[in-house]
C-alpha positions as CSV (number, residue, x, y, z in Angstrom):
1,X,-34.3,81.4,-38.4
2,X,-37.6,83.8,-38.9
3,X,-40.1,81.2,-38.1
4,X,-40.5,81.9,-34.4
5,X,-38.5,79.1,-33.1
6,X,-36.4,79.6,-29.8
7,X,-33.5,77.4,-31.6
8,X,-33.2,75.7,-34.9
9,X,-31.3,72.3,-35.0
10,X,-29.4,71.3,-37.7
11,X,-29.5,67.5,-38.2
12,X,-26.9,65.4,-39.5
13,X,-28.4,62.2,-38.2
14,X,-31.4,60.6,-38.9
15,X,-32.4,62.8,-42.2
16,X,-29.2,62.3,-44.0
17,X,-28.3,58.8,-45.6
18,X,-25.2,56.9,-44.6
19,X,-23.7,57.9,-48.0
20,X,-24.2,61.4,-47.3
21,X,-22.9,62.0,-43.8
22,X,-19.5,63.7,-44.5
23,X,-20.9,66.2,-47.6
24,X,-24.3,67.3,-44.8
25,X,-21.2,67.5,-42.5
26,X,-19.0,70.1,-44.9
27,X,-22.3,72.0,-46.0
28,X,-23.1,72.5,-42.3
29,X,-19.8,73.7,-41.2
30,X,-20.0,76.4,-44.1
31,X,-23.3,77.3,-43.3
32,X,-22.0,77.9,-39.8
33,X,-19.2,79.6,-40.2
34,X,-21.6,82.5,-42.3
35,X,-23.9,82.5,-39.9
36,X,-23.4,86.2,-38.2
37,X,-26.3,87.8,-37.5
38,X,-28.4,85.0,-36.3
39,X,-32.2,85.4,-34.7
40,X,-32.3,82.3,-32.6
41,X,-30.1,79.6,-31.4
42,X,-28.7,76.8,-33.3
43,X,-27.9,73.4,-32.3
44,X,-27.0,70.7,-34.1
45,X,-27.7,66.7,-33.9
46,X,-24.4,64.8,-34.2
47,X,-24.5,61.1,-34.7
48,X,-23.6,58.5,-31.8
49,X,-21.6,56.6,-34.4
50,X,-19.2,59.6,-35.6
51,X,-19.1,61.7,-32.7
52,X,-16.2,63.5,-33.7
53,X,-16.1,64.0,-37.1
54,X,-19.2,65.6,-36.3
55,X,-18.1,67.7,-33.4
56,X,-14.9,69.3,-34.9
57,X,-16.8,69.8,-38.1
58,X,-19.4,72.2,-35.9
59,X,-17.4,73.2,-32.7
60,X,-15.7,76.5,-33.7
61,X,-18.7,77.9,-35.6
62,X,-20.5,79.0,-32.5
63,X,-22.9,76.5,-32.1
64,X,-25.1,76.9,-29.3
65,X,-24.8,73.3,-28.2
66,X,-25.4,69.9,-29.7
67,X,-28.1,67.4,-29.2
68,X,-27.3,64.1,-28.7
69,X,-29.2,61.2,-29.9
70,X,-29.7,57.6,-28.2
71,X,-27.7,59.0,-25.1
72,X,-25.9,56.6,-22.6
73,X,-23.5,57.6,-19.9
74,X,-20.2,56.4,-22.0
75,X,-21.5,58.6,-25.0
76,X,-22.2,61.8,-23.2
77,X,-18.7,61.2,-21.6
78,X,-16.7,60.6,-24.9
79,X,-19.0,63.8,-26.0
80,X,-17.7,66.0,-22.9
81,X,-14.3,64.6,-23.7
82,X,-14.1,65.7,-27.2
83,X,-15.9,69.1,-26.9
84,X,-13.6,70.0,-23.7
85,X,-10.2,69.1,-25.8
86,X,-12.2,71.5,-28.8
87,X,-13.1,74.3,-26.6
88,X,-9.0,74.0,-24.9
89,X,-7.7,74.0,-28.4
90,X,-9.9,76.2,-29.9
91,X,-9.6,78.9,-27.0
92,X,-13.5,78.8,-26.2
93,X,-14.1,80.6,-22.8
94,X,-18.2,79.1,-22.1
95,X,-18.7,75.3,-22.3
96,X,-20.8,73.9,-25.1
97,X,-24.0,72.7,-23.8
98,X,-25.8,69.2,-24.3
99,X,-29.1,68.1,-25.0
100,X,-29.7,64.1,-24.3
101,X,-32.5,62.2,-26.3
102,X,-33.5,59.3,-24.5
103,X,-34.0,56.7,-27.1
104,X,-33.0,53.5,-25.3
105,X,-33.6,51.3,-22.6
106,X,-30.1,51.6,-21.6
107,X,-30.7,55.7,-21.5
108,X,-34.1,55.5,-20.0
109,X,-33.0,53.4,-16.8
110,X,-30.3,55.4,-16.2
111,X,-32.0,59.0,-17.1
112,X,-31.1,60.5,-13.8
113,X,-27.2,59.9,-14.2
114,X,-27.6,61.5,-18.2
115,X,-28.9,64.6,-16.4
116,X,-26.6,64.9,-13.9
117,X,-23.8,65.2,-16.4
118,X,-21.8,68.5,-16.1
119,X,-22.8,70.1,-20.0
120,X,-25.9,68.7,-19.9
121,X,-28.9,71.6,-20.2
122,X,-31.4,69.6,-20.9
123,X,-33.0,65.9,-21.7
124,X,-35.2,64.9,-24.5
125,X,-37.2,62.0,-25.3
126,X,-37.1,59.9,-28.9
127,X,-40.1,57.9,-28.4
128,X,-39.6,56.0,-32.0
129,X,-36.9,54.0,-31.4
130,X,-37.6,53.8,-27.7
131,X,-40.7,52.7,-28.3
132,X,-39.2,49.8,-30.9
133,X,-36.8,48.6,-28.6
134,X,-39.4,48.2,-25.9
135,X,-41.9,46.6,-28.2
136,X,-44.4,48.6,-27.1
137,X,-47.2,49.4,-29.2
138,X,-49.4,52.7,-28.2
139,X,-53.2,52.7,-28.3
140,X,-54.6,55.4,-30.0
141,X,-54.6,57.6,-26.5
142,X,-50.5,56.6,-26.4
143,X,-51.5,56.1,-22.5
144,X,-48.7,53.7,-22.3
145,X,-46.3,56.3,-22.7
146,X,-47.0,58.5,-19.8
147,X,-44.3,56.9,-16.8
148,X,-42.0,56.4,-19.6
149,X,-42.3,60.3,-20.1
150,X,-42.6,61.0,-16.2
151,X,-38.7,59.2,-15.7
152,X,-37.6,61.4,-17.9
153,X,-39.1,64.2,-16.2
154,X,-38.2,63.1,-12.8
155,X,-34.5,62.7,-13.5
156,X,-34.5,66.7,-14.5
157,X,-36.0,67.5,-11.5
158,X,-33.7,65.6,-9.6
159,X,-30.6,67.0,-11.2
160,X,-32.0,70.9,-11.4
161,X,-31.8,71.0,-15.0
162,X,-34.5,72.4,-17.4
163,X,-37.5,70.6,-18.0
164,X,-37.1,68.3,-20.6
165,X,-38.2,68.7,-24.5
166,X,-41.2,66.8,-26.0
167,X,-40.6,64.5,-28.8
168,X,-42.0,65.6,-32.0
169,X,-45.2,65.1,-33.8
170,X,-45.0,63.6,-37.6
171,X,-48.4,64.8,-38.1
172,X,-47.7,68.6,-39.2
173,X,-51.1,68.4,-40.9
174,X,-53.0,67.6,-37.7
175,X,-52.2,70.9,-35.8
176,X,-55.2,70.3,-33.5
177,X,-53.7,67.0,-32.8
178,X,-50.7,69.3,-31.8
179,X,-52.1,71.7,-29.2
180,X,-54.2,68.9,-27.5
181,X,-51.1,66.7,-27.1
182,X,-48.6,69.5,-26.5
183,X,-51.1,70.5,-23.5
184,X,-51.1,67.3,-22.2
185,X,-47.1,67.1,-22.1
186,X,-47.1,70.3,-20.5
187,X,-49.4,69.0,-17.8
188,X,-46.9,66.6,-17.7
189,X,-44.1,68.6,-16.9
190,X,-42.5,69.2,-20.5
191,X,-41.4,72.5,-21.1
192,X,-40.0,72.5,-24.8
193,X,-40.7,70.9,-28.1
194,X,-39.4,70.0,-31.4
195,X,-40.8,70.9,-34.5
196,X,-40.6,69.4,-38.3
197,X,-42.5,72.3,-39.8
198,X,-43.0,75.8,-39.7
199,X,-46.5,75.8,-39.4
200,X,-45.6,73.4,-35.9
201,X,-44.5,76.2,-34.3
202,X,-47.0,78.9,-33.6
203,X,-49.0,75.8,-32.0
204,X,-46.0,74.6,-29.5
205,X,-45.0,78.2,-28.6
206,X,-48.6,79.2,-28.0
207,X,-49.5,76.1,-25.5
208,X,-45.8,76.8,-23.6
209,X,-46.3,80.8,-23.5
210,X,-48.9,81.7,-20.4
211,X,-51.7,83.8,-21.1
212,X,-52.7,87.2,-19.4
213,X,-54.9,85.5,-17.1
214,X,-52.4,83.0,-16.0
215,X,-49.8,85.7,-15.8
216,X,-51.2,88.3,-14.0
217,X,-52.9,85.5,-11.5
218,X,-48.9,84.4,-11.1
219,X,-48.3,88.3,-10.1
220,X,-51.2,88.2,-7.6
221,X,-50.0,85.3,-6.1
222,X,-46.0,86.6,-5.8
223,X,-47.6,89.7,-4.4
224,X,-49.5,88.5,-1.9
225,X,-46.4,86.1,-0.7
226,X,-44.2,88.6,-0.4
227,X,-46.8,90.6,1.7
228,X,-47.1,88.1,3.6
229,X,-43.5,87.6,4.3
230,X,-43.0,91.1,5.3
231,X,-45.4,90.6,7.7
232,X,-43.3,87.0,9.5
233,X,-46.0,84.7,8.3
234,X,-44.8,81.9,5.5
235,X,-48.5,81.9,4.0
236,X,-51.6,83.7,3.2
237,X,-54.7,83.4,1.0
238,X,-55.4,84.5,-2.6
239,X,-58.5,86.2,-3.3
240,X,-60.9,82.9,-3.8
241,X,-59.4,81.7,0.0
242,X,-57.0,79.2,-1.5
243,X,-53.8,79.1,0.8
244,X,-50.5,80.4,-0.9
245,X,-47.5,79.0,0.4
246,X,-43.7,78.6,-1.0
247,X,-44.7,75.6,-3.6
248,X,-47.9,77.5,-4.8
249,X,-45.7,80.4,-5.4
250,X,-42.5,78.8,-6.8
251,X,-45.2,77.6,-9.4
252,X,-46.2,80.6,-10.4
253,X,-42.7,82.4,-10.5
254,X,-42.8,80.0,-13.3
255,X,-45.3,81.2,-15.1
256,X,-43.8,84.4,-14.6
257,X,-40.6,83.3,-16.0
258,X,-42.4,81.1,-19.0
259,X,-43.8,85.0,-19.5
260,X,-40.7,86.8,-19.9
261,X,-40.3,87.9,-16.7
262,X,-37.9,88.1,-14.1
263,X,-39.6,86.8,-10.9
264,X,-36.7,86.5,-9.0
265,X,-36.4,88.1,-5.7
Protein backbone atom coordinates (compact mmCIF):
# COMPACT_ATOMS: atom_id res chain seq x y z
CA UNK A 1 0.00 0.00 0.00
CA UNK A 2 3.26 2.45 0.15
CA UNK A 3 3.92 2.31 -3.52
CA UNK A 4 1.99 5.38 -4.57
CA UNK A 5 -0.91 3.77 -5.99
CA UNK A 6 -4.45 5.39 -5.67
CA UNK A 7 -5.97 1.67 -4.97
CA UNK A 8 -4.37 -1.71 -4.82
CA UNK A 9 -6.51 -4.71 -6.20
CA UNK A 10 -6.38 -7.89 -4.82
CA UNK A 11 -6.87 -10.57 -7.53
CA UNK A 12 -8.44 -13.76 -7.18
CA UNK A 13 -8.91 -14.36 -10.86
CA UNK A 14 -6.65 -14.62 -13.43
CA UNK A 15 -3.32 -15.12 -11.16
CA UNK A 16 -4.55 -17.82 -9.03
CA UNK A 17 -4.99 -21.48 -10.49
CA UNK A 18 -8.36 -23.22 -10.52
CA UNK A 19 -7.00 -25.50 -7.63
CA UNK A 20 -6.30 -22.57 -5.58
CA UNK A 21 -9.37 -20.35 -5.79
CA UNK A 22 -10.93 -21.05 -2.27
CA UNK A 23 -7.35 -20.93 -0.12
CA UNK A 24 -6.47 -17.07 -2.25
CA UNK A 25 -10.16 -16.63 -1.19
CA UNK A 26 -9.54 -17.43 2.82
CA UNK A 27 -6.04 -15.70 2.73
CA UNK A 28 -7.74 -12.65 1.30
CA UNK A 29 -10.52 -12.35 3.68
CA UNK A 30 -7.90 -12.55 6.61
CA UNK A 31 -5.86 -10.17 5.08
CA UNK A 32 -8.81 -7.96 4.95
CA UNK A 33 -10.20 -8.18 7.96
CA UNK A 34 -6.41 -6.82 9.51
CA UNK A 35 -6.34 -4.33 7.34
CA UNK A 36 -6.93 -1.10 9.69
CA UNK A 37 -4.93 1.61 8.96
CA UNK A 38 -4.82 1.41 5.28
CA UNK A 39 -2.95 4.21 2.82
CA UNK A 40 -4.99 3.69 -0.31
CA UNK A 41 -8.03 1.95 -1.46
CA UNK A 42 -8.51 -1.68 -2.06
CA UNK A 43 -10.47 -3.48 -4.52
CA UNK A 44 -10.61 -6.81 -5.22
CA UNK A 45 -11.18 -8.88 -8.67
CA UNK A 46 -13.78 -11.62 -8.13
CA UNK A 47 -14.22 -14.25 -10.67
CA UNK A 48 -17.44 -14.28 -13.19
CA UNK A 49 -17.66 -18.03 -12.51
CA UNK A 50 -17.93 -17.89 -8.48
CA UNK A 51 -19.35 -14.65 -7.86
CA UNK A 52 -20.43 -15.27 -4.60
CA UNK A 53 -18.19 -17.29 -2.91
CA UNK A 54 -16.04 -14.55 -3.79
CA UNK A 55 -18.23 -11.65 -2.73
CA UNK A 56 -19.21 -12.96 0.86
CA UNK A 57 -15.62 -13.96 1.33
CA UNK A 58 -14.63 -9.93 0.85
CA UNK A 59 -17.88 -8.00 1.50
CA UNK A 60 -17.66 -7.21 5.30
CA UNK A 61 -13.94 -6.42 5.32
CA UNK A 62 -14.46 -2.99 3.91
CA UNK A 63 -13.51 -3.35 0.61
CA UNK A 64 -13.66 -0.37 -1.39
CA UNK A 65 -15.40 -2.06 -4.24
CA UNK A 66 -14.77 -4.93 -6.59
CA UNK A 67 -13.76 -5.18 -10.14
CA UNK A 68 -15.40 -7.28 -12.28
CA UNK A 69 -13.95 -9.18 -15.00
CA UNK A 70 -15.49 -10.08 -18.62
CA UNK A 71 -18.63 -7.89 -17.58
CA UNK A 72 -22.16 -8.54 -19.28
CA UNK A 73 -25.42 -6.96 -18.14
CA UNK A 74 -26.74 -10.42 -16.38
CA UNK A 75 -23.33 -10.53 -14.43
CA UNK A 76 -23.22 -7.00 -13.17
CA UNK A 77 -26.97 -7.72 -12.16
CA UNK A 78 -26.39 -11.06 -10.32
CA UNK A 79 -23.31 -8.87 -8.84
CA UNK A 80 -25.69 -5.93 -7.54
CA UNK A 81 -27.99 -8.63 -6.46
CA UNK A 82 -25.64 -10.40 -4.19
CA UNK A 83 -23.76 -7.32 -2.84
CA UNK A 84 -27.21 -5.50 -2.07
CA UNK A 85 -28.53 -8.81 -0.02
CA UNK A 86 -24.59 -8.54 1.74
CA UNK A 87 -24.70 -4.92 2.48
CA UNK A 88 -28.81 -5.55 4.00
CA UNK A 89 -27.52 -8.35 6.00
CA UNK A 90 -24.47 -7.10 6.96
CA UNK A 91 -25.87 -3.60 7.98
CA UNK A 92 -23.63 -1.66 5.42
CA UNK A 93 -24.95 2.05 5.09
CA UNK A 94 -22.81 3.12 1.45
CA UNK A 95 -23.12 0.79 -1.54
CA UNK A 96 -20.18 -1.14 -2.73
CA UNK A 97 -19.01 0.25 -5.88
CA UNK A 98 -18.20 -1.62 -9.27
CA UNK A 99 -15.57 -1.58 -11.77
CA UNK A 100 -16.56 -3.41 -15.28
CA UNK A 101 -13.68 -4.87 -17.51
CA UNK A 102 -14.74 -5.07 -20.90
CA UNK A 103 -13.29 -8.28 -22.15
CA UNK A 104 -15.93 -9.47 -24.56
CA UNK A 105 -17.86 -8.88 -27.57
CA UNK A 106 -20.92 -9.33 -25.71
CA UNK A 107 -19.58 -6.48 -23.01
CA UNK A 108 -18.12 -4.26 -25.70
CA UNK A 109 -21.50 -3.87 -27.81
CA UNK A 110 -23.39 -3.25 -24.99
CA UNK A 111 -20.73 -0.88 -22.97
CA UNK A 112 -23.10 1.89 -22.58
CA UNK A 113 -25.85 -0.24 -20.71
CA UNK A 114 -22.59 -1.82 -18.24
CA UNK A 115 -22.10 1.97 -17.39
CA UNK A 116 -25.37 2.86 -16.83
CA UNK A 117 -25.64 0.33 -14.05
CA UNK A 118 -26.54 1.82 -10.61
CA UNK A 119 -22.88 0.61 -8.52
CA UNK A 120 -21.06 0.96 -11.33
CA UNK A 121 -17.99 3.86 -10.84
CA UNK A 122 -16.24 3.00 -13.47
CA UNK A 123 -15.42 0.81 -16.82
CA UNK A 124 -12.20 -0.87 -17.68
CA UNK A 125 -10.99 -2.47 -20.72
CA UNK A 126 -9.20 -6.24 -20.85
CA UNK A 127 -7.77 -5.99 -24.28
CA UNK A 128 -6.25 -9.78 -23.99
CA UNK A 129 -9.10 -11.71 -24.19
CA UNK A 130 -11.02 -9.09 -26.06
CA UNK A 131 -8.60 -8.97 -28.44
CA UNK A 132 -8.71 -13.22 -28.72
CA UNK A 133 -12.26 -13.32 -29.09
CA UNK A 134 -12.19 -10.81 -31.92
CA UNK A 135 -9.24 -12.38 -33.65
CA UNK A 136 -7.64 -9.34 -33.99
CA UNK A 137 -4.09 -9.21 -34.17
CA UNK A 138 -2.42 -5.56 -33.40
CA UNK A 139 0.44 -4.16 -35.56
CA UNK A 140 3.24 -2.98 -33.69
CA UNK A 141 1.45 0.68 -33.32
CA UNK A 142 -1.79 -1.45 -31.85
CA UNK A 143 -3.75 1.23 -34.17
CA UNK A 144 -6.43 -1.25 -34.47
CA UNK A 145 -7.33 -0.82 -30.96
CA UNK A 146 -8.18 2.76 -30.91
CA UNK A 147 -12.46 2.77 -31.65
CA UNK A 148 -12.43 -0.34 -29.70
CA UNK A 149 -10.98 1.95 -26.79
CA UNK A 150 -13.15 5.09 -27.89
CA UNK A 151 -16.67 2.72 -27.15
CA UNK A 152 -15.61 2.28 -24.08
CA UNK A 153 -14.97 5.73 -23.55
CA UNK A 154 -17.97 6.96 -25.09
CA UNK A 155 -20.35 4.78 -23.08
CA UNK A 156 -18.83 6.67 -19.71
CA UNK A 157 -19.48 9.75 -21.07
CA UNK A 158 -22.82 8.90 -21.91
CA UNK A 159 -23.65 7.60 -18.50
CA UNK A 160 -21.60 10.40 -16.36
CA UNK A 161 -19.38 8.03 -14.84
CA UNK A 162 -15.55 8.41 -14.44
CA UNK A 163 -13.45 7.97 -17.23
CA UNK A 164 -12.59 4.64 -17.76
CA UNK A 165 -9.13 2.66 -16.66
CA UNK A 166 -6.48 1.64 -19.19
CA UNK A 167 -5.62 -1.86 -19.54
CA UNK A 168 -2.26 -2.80 -18.29
CA UNK A 169 1.12 -3.05 -19.84
CA UNK A 170 3.08 -6.60 -19.40
CA UNK A 171 6.06 -4.86 -20.29
CA UNK A 172 7.22 -3.52 -16.67
CA UNK A 173 10.75 -3.45 -18.12
CA UNK A 174 9.86 -1.02 -20.90
CA UNK A 175 8.83 1.99 -18.82
CA UNK A 176 9.38 4.33 -21.80
CA UNK A 177 7.03 2.11 -23.59
CA UNK A 178 4.76 3.10 -20.65
CA UNK A 179 4.62 6.91 -20.57
CA UNK A 180 4.39 7.08 -24.46
CA UNK A 181 1.39 4.74 -24.47
CA UNK A 182 -0.13 5.97 -21.29
CA UNK A 183 -0.01 9.59 -23.05
CA UNK A 184 -1.68 8.37 -25.87
CA UNK A 185 -4.59 6.79 -23.74
CA UNK A 186 -4.86 9.86 -21.98
CA UNK A 187 -5.28 11.72 -25.20
CA UNK A 188 -7.70 9.33 -25.63
CA UNK A 189 -9.82 9.97 -22.85
CA UNK A 190 -8.52 7.39 -20.21
CA UNK A 191 -8.10 8.68 -16.92
CA UNK A 192 -6.76 5.67 -14.81
CA UNK A 193 -4.50 2.72 -15.12
CA UNK A 194 -3.57 -0.58 -13.82
CA UNK A 195 -0.25 -1.57 -12.79
CA UNK A 196 1.70 -5.11 -12.32
CA UNK A 197 4.76 -3.51 -10.76
CA UNK A 198 5.84 -1.06 -8.49
CA UNK A 199 8.17 0.49 -10.61
CA UNK A 200 4.70 1.01 -13.20
CA UNK A 201 3.51 3.39 -11.03
CA UNK A 202 5.51 6.55 -10.72
CA UNK A 203 5.22 6.40 -14.80
CA UNK A 204 1.17 6.17 -14.89
CA UNK A 205 0.64 8.62 -11.99
CA UNK A 206 3.13 11.11 -13.58
CA UNK A 207 1.38 11.11 -17.25
CA UNK A 208 -2.28 11.39 -15.37
CA UNK A 209 -1.14 14.26 -12.67
CA UNK A 210 -1.03 17.86 -14.66
CA UNK A 211 2.00 19.84 -14.44
CA UNK A 212 2.45 23.52 -13.15
CA UNK A 213 2.10 24.82 -16.51
CA UNK A 214 -0.99 22.96 -17.32
CA UNK A 215 -2.39 23.87 -14.00
CA UNK A 216 -1.89 27.23 -13.48
CA UNK A 217 -2.96 27.81 -17.39
CA UNK A 218 -6.34 25.81 -16.09
CA UNK A 219 -6.52 28.70 -13.27
CA UNK A 220 -6.06 31.46 -15.97
CA UNK A 221 -8.60 30.13 -17.91
CA UNK A 222 -11.35 29.57 -14.85
CA UNK A 223 -10.40 33.10 -13.98
CA UNK A 224 -10.94 34.73 -16.84
CA UNK A 225 -14.56 32.86 -17.31
CA UNK A 226 -15.72 33.72 -14.34
CA UNK A 227 -14.71 37.45 -15.08
CA UNK A 228 -16.35 37.20 -17.84
CA UNK A 229 -19.52 36.03 -16.44
CA UNK A 230 -19.67 38.67 -13.96
CA UNK A 231 -19.60 40.91 -16.52
CA UNK A 232 -23.18 39.05 -18.64
CA UNK A 233 -20.99 37.80 -21.43
CA UNK A 234 -20.64 33.67 -21.82
CA UNK A 235 -17.06 34.09 -23.35
CA UNK A 236 -13.79 35.93 -23.44
CA UNK A 237 -10.20 35.46 -24.67
CA UNK A 238 -7.14 33.99 -22.89
CA UNK A 239 -4.09 35.85 -23.16
CA UNK A 240 -2.71 34.39 -26.73
CA UNK A 241 -6.58 35.57 -28.19
CA UNK A 242 -7.90 32.09 -28.09
CA UNK A 243 -11.71 32.25 -27.25
CA UNK A 244 -12.74 30.68 -23.75
CA UNK A 245 -16.06 29.45 -23.57
CA UNK A 246 -18.02 26.81 -21.24
CA UNK A 247 -16.35 23.55 -22.99
CA UNK A 248 -12.76 25.22 -22.92
CA UNK A 249 -13.30 25.79 -19.38
CA UNK A 250 -15.16 22.62 -18.20
CA UNK A 251 -11.81 21.13 -19.68
CA UNK A 252 -9.71 22.80 -17.62
CA UNK A 253 -11.71 22.48 -14.32
CA UNK A 254 -10.39 19.14 -15.14
CA UNK A 255 -7.16 19.73 -14.95
CA UNK A 256 -7.82 21.48 -11.90
CA UNK A 257 -9.50 18.61 -10.37
CA UNK A 258 -6.77 15.87 -11.91
CA UNK A 259 -4.49 18.57 -9.69
CA UNK A 260 -6.06 18.22 -6.49
CA UNK A 261 -8.13 20.94 -6.56
CA UNK A 262 -11.60 21.89 -6.03
CA UNK A 263 -12.72 23.84 -9.19
CA UNK A 264 -16.12 23.82 -8.46
CA UNK A 265 -18.11 26.86 -8.32
Amino acid sequence: MDRGADALIVDLEDSVPVAAKAAARATTADWLSRQVDRRCQVWVRVNPDSLAEDVGAVIGNTVDGIVLPKADPALVRDADRLLGDLERAQGIASAVAVICLVETSQGLLRAAELAASPRVHRLGIGEADLLAELRIRPSEGRRELASLRLQVVVASAAAGIAAPMAPTSTDFRDLDALRESTRELMALGFRARTAIHPAQVRIINDVFTPSEDDVERARRIVAAFEAAVQRGSGVCVDDDGRMIDAAVVRSAREVLDLAGENSAR
